[in-house]
N, CA, C and O atoms as a printed pandas DataFrame, in Angstrom:
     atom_number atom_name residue_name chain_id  residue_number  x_coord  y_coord  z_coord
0              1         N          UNK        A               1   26.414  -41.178    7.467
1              2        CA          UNK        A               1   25.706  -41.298    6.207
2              3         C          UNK        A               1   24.239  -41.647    6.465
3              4         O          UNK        A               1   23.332  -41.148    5.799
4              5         N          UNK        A               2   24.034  -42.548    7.485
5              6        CA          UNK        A               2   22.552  -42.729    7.935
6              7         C          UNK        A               2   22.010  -42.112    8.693
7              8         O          UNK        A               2   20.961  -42.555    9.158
8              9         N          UNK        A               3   22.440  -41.036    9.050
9             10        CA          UNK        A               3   22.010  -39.730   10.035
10            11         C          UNK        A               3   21.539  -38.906    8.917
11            12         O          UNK        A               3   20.470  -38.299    8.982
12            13         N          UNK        A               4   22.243  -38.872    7.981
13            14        CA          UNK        A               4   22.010  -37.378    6.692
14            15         C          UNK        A               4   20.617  -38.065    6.301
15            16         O          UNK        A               4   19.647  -37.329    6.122
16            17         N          UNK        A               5   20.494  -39.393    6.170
17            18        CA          UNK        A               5   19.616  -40.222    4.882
18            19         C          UNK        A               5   20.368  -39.983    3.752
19            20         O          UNK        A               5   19.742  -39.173    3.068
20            21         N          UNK        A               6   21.626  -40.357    3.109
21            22        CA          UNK        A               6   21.877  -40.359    2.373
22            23         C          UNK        A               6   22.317  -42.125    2.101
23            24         O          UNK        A               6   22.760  -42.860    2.984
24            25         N          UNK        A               7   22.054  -42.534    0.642
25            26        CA          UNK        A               7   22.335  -43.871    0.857
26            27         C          UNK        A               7   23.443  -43.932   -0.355
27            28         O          UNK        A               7   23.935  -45.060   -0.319
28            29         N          UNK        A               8   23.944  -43.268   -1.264
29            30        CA          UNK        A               8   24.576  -43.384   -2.105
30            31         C          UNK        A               8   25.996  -43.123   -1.172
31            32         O          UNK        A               8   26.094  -42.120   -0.465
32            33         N          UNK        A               9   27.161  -44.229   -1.268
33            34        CA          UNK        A               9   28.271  -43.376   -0.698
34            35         C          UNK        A               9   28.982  -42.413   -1.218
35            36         O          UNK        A               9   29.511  -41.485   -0.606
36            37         N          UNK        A              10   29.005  -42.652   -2.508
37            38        CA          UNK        A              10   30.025  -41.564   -3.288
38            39         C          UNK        A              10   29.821  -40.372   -3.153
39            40         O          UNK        A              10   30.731  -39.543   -3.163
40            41         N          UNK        A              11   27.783  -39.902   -2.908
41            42        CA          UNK        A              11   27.658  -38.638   -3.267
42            43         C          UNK        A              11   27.902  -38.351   -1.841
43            44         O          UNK        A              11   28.423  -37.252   -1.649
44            45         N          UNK        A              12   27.580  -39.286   -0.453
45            46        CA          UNK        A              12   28.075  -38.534    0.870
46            47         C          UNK        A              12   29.251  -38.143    1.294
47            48         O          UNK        A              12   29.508  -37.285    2.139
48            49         N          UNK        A              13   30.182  -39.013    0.482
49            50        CA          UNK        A              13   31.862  -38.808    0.302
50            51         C          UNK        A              13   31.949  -37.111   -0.632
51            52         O          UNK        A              13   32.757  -36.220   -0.370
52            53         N          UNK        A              14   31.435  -37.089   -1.154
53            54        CA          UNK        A              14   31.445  -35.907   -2.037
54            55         C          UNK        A              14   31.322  -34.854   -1.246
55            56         O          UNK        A              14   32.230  -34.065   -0.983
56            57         N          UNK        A              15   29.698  -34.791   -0.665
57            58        CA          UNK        A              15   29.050  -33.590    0.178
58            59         C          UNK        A              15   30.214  -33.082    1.090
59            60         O          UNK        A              15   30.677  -31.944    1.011
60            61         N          UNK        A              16   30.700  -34.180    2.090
61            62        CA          UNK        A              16   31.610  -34.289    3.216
62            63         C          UNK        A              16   32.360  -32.905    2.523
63            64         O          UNK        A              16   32.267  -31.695    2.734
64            65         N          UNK        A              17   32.985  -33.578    1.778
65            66        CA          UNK        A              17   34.748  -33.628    1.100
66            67         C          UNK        A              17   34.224  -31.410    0.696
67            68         O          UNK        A              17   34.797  -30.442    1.197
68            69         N          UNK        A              18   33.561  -31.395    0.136
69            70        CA          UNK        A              18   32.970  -29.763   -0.393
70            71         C          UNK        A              18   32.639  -29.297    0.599
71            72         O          UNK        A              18   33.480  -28.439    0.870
72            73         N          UNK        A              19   31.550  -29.351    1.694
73            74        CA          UNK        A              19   31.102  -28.636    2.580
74            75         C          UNK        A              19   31.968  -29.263    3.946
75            76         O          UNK        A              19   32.871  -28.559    4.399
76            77         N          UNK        A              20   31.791  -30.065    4.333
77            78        CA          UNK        A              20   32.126  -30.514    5.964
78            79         C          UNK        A              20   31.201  -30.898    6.514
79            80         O          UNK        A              20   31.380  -31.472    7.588
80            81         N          UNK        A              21   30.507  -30.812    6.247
81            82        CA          UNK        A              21   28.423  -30.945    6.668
82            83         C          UNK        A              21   27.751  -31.025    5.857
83            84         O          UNK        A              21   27.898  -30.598    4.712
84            85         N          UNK        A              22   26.472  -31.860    6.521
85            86        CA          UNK        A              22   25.276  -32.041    6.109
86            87         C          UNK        A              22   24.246  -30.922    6.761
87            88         O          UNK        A              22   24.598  -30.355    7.796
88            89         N          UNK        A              23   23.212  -30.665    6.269
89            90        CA          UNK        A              23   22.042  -30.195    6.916
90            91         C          UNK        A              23   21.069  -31.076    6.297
91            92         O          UNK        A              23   20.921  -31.497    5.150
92            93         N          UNK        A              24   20.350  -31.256    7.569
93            94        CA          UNK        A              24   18.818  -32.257    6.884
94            95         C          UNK        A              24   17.476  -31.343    6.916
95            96         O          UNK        A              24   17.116  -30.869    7.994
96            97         N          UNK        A              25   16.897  -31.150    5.983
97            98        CA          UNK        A              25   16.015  -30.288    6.555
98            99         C          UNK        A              25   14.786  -31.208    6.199
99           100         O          UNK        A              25   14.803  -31.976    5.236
100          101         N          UNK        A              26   13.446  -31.030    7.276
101          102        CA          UNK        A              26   12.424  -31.662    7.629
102          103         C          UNK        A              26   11.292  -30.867    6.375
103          104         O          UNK        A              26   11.022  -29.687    6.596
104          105         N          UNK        A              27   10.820  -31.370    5.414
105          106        CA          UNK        A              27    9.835  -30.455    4.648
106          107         C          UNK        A              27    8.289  -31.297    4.407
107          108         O          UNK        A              27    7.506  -31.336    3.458
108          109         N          UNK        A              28    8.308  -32.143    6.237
109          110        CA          UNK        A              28    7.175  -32.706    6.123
110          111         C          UNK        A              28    5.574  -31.649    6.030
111          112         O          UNK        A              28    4.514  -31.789    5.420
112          113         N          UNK        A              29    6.161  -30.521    7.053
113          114        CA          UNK        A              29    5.076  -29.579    7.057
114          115         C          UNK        A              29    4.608  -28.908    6.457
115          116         O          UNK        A              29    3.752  -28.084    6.778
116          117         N          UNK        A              30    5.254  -29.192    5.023
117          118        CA          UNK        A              30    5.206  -28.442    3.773
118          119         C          UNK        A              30    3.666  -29.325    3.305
119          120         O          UNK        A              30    2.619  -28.685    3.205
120          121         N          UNK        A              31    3.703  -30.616    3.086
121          122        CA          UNK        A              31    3.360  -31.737    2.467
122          123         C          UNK        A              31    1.288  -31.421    2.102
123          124         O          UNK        A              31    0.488  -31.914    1.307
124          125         N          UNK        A              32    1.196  -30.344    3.215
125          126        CA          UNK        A              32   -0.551  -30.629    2.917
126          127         C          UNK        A              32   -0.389  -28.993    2.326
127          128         O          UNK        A              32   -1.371  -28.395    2.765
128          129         N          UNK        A              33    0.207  -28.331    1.754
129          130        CA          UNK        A              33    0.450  -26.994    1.723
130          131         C          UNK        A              33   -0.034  -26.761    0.017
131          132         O          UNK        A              33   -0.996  -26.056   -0.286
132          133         N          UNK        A              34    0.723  -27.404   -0.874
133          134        CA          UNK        A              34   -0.010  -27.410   -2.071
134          135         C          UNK        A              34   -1.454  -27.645   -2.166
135          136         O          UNK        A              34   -2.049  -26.687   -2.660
136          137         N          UNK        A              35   -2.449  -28.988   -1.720
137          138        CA          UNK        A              35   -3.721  -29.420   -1.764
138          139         C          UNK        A              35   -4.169  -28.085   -1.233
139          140         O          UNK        A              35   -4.863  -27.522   -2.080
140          141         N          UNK        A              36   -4.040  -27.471   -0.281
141          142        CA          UNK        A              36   -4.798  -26.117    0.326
142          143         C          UNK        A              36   -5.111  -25.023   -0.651
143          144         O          UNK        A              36   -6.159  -24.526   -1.061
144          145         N          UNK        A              37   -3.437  -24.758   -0.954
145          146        CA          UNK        A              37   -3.307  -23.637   -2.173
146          147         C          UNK        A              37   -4.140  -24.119   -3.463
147          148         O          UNK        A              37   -4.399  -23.126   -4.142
148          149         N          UNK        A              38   -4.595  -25.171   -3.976
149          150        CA          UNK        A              38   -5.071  -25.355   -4.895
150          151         C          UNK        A              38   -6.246  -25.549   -4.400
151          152         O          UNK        A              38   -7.031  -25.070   -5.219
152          153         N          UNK        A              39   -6.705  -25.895   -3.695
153          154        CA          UNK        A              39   -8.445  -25.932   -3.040
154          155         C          UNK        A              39   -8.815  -23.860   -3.069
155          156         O          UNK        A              39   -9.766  -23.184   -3.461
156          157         N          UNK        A              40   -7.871  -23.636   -2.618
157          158        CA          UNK        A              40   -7.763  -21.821   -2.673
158          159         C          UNK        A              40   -8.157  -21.271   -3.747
159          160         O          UNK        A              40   -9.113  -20.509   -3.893
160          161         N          UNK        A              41   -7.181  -21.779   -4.764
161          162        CA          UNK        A              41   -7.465  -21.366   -6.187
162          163         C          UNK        A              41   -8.684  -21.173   -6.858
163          164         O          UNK        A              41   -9.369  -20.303   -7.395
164          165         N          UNK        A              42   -8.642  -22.719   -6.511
165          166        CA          UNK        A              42  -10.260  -23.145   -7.314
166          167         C          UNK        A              42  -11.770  -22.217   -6.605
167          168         O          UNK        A              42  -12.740  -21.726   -7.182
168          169         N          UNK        A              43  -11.527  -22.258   -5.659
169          170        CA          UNK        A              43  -12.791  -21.135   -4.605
170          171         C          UNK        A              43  -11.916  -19.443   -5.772
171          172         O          UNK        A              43  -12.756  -18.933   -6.513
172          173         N          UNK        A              44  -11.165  -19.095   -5.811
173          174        CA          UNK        A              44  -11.511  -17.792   -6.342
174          175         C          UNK        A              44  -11.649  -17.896   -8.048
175          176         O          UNK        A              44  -12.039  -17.089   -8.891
176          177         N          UNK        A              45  -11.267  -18.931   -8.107
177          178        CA          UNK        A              45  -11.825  -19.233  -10.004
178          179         C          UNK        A              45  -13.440  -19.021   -9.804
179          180         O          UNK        A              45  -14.029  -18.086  -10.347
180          181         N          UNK        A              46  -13.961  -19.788   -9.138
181          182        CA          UNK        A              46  -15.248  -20.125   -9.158
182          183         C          UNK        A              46  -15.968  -18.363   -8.816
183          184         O          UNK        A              46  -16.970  -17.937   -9.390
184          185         N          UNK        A              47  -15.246  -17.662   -7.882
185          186        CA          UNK        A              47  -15.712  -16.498   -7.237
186          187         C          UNK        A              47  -15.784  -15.364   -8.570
187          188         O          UNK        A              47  -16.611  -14.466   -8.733
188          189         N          UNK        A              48  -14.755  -15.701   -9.344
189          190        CA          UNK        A              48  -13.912  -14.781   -9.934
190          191         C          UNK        A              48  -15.037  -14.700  -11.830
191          192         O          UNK        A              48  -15.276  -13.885  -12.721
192          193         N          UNK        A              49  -15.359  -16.152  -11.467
193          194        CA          UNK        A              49  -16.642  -16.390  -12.710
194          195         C          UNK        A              49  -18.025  -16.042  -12.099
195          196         O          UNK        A              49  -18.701  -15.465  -12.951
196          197         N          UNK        A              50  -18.625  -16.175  -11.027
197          198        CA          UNK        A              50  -19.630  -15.363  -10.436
198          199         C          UNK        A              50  -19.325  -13.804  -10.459
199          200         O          UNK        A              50  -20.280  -13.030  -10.532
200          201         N          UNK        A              51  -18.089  -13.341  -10.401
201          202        CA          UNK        A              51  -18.584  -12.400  -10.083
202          203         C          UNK        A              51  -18.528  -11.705  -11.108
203          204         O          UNK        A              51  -18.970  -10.562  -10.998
204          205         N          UNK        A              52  -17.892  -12.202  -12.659
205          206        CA          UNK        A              52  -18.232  -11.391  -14.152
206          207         C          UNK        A              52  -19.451  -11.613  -14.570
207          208         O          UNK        A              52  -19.913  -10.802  -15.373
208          209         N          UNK        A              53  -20.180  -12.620  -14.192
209          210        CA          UNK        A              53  -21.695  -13.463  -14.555
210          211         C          UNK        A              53  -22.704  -12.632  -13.943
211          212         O          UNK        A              53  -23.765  -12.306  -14.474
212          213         N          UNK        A              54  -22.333  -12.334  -12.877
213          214        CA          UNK        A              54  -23.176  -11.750  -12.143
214          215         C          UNK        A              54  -23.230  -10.523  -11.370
215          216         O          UNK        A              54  -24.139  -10.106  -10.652
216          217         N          UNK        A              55  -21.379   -9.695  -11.814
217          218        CA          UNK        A              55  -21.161   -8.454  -11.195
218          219         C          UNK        A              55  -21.514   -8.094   -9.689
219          220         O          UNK        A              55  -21.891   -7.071   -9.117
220          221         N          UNK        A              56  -21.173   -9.609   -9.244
221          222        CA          UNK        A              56  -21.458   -9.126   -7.372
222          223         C          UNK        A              56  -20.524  -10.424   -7.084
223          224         O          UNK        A              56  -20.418  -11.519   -7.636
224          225         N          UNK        A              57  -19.814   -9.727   -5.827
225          226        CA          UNK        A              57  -19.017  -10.447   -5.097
226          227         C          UNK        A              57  -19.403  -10.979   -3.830
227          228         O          UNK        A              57  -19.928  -10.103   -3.143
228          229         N          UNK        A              58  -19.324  -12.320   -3.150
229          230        CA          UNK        A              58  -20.361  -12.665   -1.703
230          231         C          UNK        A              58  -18.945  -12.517   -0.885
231          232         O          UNK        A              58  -17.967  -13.264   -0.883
232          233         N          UNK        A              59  -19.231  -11.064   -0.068
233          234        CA          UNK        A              59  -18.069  -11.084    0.793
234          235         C          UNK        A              59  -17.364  -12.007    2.361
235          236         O          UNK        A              59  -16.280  -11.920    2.938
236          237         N          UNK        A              60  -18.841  -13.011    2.652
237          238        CA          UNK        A              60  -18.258  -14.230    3.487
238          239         C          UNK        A              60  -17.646  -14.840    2.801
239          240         O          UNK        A              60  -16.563  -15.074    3.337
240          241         N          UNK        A              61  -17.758  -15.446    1.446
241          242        CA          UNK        A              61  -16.172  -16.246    0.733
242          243         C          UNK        A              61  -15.055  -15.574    0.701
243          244         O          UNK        A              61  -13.976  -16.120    0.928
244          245         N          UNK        A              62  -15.190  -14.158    0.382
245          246        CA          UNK        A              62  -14.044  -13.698    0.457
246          247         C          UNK        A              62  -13.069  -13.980    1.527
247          248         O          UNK        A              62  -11.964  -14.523    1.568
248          249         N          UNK        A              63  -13.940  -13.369    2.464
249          250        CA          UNK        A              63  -13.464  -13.666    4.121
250          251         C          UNK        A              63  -12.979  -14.918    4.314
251          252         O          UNK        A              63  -11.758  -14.974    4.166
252          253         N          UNK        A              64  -13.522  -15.967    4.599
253          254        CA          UNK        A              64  -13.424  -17.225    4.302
254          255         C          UNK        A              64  -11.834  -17.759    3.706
255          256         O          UNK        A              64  -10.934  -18.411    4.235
256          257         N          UNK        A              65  -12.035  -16.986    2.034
257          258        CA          UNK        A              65  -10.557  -17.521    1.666
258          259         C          UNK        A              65   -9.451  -16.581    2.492
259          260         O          UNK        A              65   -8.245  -16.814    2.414
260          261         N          UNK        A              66  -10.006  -15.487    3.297
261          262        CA          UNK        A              66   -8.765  -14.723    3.832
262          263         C          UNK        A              66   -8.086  -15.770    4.814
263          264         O          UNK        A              66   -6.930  -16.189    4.759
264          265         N          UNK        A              67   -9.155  -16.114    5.790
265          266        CA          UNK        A              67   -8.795  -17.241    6.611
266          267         C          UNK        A              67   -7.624  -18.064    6.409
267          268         O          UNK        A              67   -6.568  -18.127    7.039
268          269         N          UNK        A              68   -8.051  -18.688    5.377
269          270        CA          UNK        A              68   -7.430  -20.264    5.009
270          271         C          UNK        A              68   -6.094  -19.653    4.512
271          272         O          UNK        A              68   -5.020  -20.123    4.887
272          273         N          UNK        A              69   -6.172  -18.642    3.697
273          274        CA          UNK        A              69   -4.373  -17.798    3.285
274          275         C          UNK        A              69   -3.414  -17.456    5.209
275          276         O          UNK        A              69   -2.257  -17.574    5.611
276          277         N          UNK        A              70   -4.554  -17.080    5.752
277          278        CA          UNK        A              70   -3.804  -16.474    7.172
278          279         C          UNK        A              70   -3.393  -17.971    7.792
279          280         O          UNK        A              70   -2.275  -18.034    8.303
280          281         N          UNK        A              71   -4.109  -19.028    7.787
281          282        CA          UNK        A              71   -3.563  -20.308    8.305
282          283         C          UNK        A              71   -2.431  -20.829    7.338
283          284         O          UNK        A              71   -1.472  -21.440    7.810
284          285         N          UNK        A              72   -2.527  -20.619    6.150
285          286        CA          UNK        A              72   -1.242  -21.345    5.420
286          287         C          UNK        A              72    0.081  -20.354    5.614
287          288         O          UNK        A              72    1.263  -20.636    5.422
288          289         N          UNK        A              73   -0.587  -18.931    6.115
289          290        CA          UNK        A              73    1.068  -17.998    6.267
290          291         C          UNK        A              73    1.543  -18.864    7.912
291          292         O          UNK        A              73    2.620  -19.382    8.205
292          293         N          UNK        A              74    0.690  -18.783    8.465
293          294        CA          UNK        A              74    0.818  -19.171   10.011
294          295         C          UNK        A              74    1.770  -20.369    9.788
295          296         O          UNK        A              74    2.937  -20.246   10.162
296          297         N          UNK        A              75    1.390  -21.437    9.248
297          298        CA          UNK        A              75    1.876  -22.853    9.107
298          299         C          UNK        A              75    3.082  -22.458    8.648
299          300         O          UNK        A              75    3.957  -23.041    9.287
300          301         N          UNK        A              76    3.592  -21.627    7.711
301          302        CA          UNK        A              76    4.908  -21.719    7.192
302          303         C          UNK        A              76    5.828  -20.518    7.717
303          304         O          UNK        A              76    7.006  -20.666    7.392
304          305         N          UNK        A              77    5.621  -19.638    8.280
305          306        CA          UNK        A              77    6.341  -18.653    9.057
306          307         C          UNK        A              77    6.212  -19.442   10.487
307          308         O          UNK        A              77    6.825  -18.778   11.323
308          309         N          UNK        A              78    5.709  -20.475   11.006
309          310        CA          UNK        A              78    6.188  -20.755   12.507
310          311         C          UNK        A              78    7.111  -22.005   12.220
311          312         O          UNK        A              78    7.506  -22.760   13.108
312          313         N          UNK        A              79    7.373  -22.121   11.041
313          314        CA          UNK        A              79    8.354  -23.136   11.047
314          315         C          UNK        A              79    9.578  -22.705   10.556
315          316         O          UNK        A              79   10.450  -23.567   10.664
316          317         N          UNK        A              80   10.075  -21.269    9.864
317          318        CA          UNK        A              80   11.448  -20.910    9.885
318          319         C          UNK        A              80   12.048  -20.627   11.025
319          320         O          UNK        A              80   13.238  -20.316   11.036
């Protein structure tokens, strides 16, 4: 029960009793993954209002946010 982290007994008596096992899964590497995606966002809101205001797009931000998408695929495909 303190291997799973489970602290309730009934529900580890339960899990047991239905499956036979636990799986623990680790979703620490998840944890900075939202703040990124939303720092992301906000850079193409901002891009996305320049570029109706002003009908031009600055293609180093673009680039830029390609980056930071290719590091957040990286981060979560080397951990399945």
């Amino acid at each position: 029960m303190k291997e799973a982290g489970i602290k309730n007994r009934s529900a580890y008596l339960r899990k047991m009793a239905l499956d036979g096992y636990i799986i623990r899964q680790d979703y620490r590497v998840l944890k900075g993954v939202p703040n990124e995606l939303s720092r992301i966002g906000n850079n193409l809101n901002q891009m996305a209002k320049i570029a109706n205001t002003y009908h031009d797009i600055n293609r180093s931000e673009l680039e830029t946010i390609e980056g930071d998408f290719k590091k957040i695929w990286q981060l979560l495909t080397s951990q399945v």
